[in-house]
C-alpha positions in Angstrom: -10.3 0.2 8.5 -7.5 1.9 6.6 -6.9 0.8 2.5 -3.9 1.0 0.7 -3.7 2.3 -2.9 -1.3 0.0 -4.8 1.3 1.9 -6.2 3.8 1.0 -9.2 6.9 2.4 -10.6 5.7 5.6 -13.2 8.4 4.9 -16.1 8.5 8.7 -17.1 10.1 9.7 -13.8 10.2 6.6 -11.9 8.2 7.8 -8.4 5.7 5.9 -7.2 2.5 5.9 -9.0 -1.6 4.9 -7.7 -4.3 4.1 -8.8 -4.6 4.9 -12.9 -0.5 6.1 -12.7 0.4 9.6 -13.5 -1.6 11.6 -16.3 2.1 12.0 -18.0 1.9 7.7 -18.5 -0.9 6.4 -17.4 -2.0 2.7 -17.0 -3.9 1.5 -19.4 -5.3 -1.9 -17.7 -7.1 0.5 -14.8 -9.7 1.4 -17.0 -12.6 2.0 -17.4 -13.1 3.7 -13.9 -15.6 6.1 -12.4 -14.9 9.1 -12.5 -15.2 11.2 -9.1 -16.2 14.4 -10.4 -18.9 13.3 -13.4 -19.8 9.5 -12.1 -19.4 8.5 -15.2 -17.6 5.2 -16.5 -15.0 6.6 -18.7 -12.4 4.2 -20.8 -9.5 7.4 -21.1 -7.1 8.1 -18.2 -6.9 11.3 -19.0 -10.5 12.3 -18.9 -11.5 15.6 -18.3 -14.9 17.0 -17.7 -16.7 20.0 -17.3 -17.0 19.3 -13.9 -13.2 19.1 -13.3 -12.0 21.9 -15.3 -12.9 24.5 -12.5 -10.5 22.2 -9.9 -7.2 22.1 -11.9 -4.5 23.7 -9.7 -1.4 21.9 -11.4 0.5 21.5 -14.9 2.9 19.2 -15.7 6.8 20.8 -16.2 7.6 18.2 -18.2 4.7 17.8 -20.7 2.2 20.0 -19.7 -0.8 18.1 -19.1 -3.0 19.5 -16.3 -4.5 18.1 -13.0 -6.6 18.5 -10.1 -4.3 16.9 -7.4 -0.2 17.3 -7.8 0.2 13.3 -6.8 -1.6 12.7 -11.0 1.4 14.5 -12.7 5.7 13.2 -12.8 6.4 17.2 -11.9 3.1 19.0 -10.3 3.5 22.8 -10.7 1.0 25.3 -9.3 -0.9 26.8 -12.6 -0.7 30.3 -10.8 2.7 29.6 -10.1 4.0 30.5 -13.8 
């Protein structure tokens, strides 16, 4: 059975946006949520663990904020791209 992420207008650049939103605005009512690399139950949608910082591959153009998967940022960037 397949399941669909809901998605929602990101107001920073207006592409659609899953789950907690981009890490440049993200939701606030989708916490607290587990995180997938610690397991822990985290209240911040920007959370970043120890166990994530070796799995960034992306920074934000527009504010700089780093991620793991291009689809969490409003304009995803390669980090070995600069």
């Amino acid at each position: 059975m397949t399941q669909y992420v809901k998605t929602y207008p990101c107001p920073t650049c207006k592409a659609a946006a899953s789950g907690r939103g981009h890490l440049c605005h993200p939701r606030k009512d989708m916490v607290p949520f587990t995180c997938e690399f610690c397991g822990k139950s985290v209240d911040d949608a920007r959370h970043v663990c120890s166990s994530m910082l070796d799995k960034i591959e992306y920074v934000c153009k527009s504010c700089g904020r780093l991620a793991v998967y291009d689809s969490q940022l409003c304009e995803p960037a390669p980090i070995d791209e600069e």
